[in-house]
N, C-alpha and C positions, 0 to 999 in steps of 0.2 A: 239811144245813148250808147256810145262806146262800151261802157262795161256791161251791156244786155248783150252782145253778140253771140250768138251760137249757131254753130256751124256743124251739122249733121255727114258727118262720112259713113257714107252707105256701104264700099265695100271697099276691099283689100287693096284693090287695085286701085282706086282713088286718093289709096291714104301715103300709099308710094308714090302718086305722084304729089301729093302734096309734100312730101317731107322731103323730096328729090332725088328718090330711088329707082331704081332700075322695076321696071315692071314686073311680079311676082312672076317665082314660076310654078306655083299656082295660084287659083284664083282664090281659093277657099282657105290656104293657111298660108302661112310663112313666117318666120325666124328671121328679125332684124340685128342688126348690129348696128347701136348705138351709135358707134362711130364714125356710123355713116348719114347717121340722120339729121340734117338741115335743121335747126331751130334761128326764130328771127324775134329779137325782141320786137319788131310789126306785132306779133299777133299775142302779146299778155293779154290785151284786152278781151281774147274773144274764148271763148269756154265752148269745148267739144261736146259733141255727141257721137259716138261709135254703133253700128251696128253689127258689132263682133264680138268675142273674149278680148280682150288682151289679159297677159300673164306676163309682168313686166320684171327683171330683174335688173338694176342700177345702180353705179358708181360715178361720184365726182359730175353730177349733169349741171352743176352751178345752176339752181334754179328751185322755183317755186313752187312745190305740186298744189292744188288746191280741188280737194275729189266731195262733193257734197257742200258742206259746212267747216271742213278740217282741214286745215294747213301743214306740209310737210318739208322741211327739206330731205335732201340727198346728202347729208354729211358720211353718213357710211352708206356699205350696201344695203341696200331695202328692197325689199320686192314687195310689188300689188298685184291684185286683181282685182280688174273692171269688167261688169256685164256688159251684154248690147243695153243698148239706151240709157247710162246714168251719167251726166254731167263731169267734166275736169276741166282745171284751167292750168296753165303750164305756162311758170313768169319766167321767163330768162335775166339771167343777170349778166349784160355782155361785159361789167366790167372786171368778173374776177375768170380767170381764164389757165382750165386744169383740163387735162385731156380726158374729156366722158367714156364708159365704158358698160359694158353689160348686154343684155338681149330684152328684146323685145319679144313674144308669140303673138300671134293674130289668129285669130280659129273664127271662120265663122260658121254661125249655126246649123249653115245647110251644108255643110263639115259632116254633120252629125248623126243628119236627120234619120237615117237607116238603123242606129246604134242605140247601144241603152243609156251609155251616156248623154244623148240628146237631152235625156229626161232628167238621170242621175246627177247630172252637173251642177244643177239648181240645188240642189241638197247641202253643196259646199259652202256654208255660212261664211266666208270671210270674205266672199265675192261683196257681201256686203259690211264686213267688217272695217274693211278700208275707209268706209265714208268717218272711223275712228282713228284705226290704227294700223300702220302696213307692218309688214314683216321685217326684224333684224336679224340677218341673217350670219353666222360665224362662217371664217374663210373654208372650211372644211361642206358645210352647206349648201354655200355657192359654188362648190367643186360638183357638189352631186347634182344641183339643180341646171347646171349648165352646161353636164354628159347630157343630161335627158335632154336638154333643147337640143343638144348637137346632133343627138341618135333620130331624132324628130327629122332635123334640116336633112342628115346624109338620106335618111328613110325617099324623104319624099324630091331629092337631087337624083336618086337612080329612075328607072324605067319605071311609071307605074302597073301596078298589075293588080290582080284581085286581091292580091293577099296586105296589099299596103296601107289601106284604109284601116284595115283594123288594127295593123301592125302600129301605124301612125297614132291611133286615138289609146289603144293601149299605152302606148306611152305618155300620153296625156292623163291618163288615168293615173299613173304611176307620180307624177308631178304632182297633180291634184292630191295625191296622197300623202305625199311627202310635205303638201303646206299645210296640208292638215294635222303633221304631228308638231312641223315647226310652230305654227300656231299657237298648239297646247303647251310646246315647251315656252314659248315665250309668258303666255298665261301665269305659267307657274312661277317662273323667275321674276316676275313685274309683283312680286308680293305687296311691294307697299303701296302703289299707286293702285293694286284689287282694295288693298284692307281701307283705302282712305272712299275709294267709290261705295265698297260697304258703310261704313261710316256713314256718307250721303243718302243713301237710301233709307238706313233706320231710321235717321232724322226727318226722312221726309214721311214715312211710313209713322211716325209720330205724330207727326207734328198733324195729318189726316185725320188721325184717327182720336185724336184729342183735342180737335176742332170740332167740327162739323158735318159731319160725313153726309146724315141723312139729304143737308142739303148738295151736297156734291158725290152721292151714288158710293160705289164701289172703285176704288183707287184699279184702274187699268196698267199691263203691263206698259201699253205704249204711252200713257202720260208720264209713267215714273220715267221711263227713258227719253222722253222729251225734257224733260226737268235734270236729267243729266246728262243732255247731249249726248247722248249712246243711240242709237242705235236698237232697235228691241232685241233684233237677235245676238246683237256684240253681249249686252247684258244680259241676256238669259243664260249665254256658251258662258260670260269672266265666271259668272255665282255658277255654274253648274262647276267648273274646272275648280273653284273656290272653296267653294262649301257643299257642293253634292246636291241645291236646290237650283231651280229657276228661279225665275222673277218669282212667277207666278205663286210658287209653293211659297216664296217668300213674304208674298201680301196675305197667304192664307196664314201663317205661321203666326204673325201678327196680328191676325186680325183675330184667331183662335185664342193668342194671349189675354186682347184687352176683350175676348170676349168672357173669358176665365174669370177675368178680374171685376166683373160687373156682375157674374151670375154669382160669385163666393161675396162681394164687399158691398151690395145697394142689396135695394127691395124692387127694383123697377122689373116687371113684367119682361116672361121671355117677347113679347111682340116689341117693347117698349127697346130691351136690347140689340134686336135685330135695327130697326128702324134707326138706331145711335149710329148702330156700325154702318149704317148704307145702305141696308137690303129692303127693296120693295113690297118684300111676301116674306113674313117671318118663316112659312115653309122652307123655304129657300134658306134660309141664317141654321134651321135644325137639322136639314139632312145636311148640310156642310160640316156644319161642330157634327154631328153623329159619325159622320167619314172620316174624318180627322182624329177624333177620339171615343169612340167606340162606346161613347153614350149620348144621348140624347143631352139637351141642356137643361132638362129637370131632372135629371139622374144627376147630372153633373154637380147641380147645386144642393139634392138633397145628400148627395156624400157630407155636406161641409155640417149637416142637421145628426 
């Protein structure tokens, strides 16, 4: 079917020519300009695959991003980042017609290979935050973000020589940096849309644990994040920027609560407790509460004696 199409662009050089650019001058990175790039409403149907970075920065591209499960448009500027290998689809709209603008990076990995960045790169959680949320960026941002691409493109338009690669990737480094505090700024400005996904979480962290658990284990970072479309790392970075926990300290936080509430309010055995909350080995349920709160869960309950 049409809408299954996906089309794997392997390297730089093939992605210029598909978009109808003049052949990279080099193989391994390049700095596009939007304004030169060919889009054809021919290919909404078909959903990419990259075998590179891109680090894209965007105005006005009348069009559809669609990066995982999330839909975007380009009404302001936004920037993303895409790994090698994770799916987009890019709908064009040919009927609304405004002059697109912004840069494009393509890095690819053997870009790197020599560098510590090869490795460090992967660190940068919003490579996968995207498949959430892309970057809004204020016109002063996009001033900074777009010297660095420029200092990149003039870097590697001169002669190269030894000292340009690392010259080149340090700059990349410096971008990477700077999405990274945009990132946290937008985090903390998106207050209500954090407080409303908290909100979602406690309820589902509820509604677990005053269910059933024993028959459905211990609640996983990544099902709660399946259950709200996040992402596991989007949701661990919003509640770490949020409220100073992960997910993870968050299912324990609650799970410590109603296990509080069971050792001071029933008479049911600590195995009987553990076994409520999910855990297979009530060993497991006592050095947790012991980590947590610096008693055991018969200490716990004889304070209330």
């Amino acid at each position: 079917m049409a809408d299954k199409q996906i089309h794997r662009i392997k390297t730089i050089t093939e992605y210029h020519r598909l978009r109808g650019l003049p052949k990279p001058e080099h193989p391994l990175i390049s700095l596009v300009n939007y304004e030169d790039i060919r889009q054809s409403p021919e290919n909404n149907n078909i959903s990419w695959i990259c075998d590179f970075y891109s680090i894209a920065m965007k105005r006005n591209l009348n069009a559809k991003f669609k990066y995982g499960q999330q839909d975007y448009d380009f009404d302001e500027g936004t920037m993303f980042f895409i790994a090698p290998g994770q799916v987009f689809k890019i709908e064009i709209n040919p009927d609304i017609a405004h002059k697109k603008s912004g840069w494009i990076l393509l890095i690819h990995p053997d870009f790197l290979w020599d560098m510590s960045l090869a490795k460090t790169i992967k660190g940068y959680d919003y490579f996968g935050y995207s498949v959430r949320e892309a970057l809004f960026l204020s016109n002063k941002e996009e001033l900074i973000i777009s010297g660095i691409m420029q200092n990149i493109q003039q870097e590697y338009h001169v002669n190269i020589d030894k000292f340009s690669q690392q010259i080149i990737v340090s700059q990349i480094e410096v971008l990477l940096n700077y999405g990274e505090r945009f990132y946290h700024r937008q985090f903390l400005t998106r207050k209500m849309v954090n407080h409303q996904i908290l909100d979602q979480l406690e309820a589902i962290l509820e509604s677990h644990f005053n269910g059933h658990p024993i028959n459905k284990g211990l609640p996983s970072v990544h099902a709660i994040a399946e259950q709200l479309n996040l992402s596991p790392d989007y949701l661990s970075t919003l509640l770490k920027v949020t409220t100073g926990q992960n997910t993870q300290q968050h299912i324990h936080e609650k799970l410590i609560e109603k296990a509080k509430e069971k050792l001071s309010a029933t008479n049911l055995s600590i195995s009987e407790i553990a076994y409520e909350l999910g855990f297979e080995h009530s060993q497991s349920f006592s050095k947790l509460f012991k980590t947590k709160t610096n008693l055991s869960p018969m200490e716990f309950r004889q304070s209330f004696n």
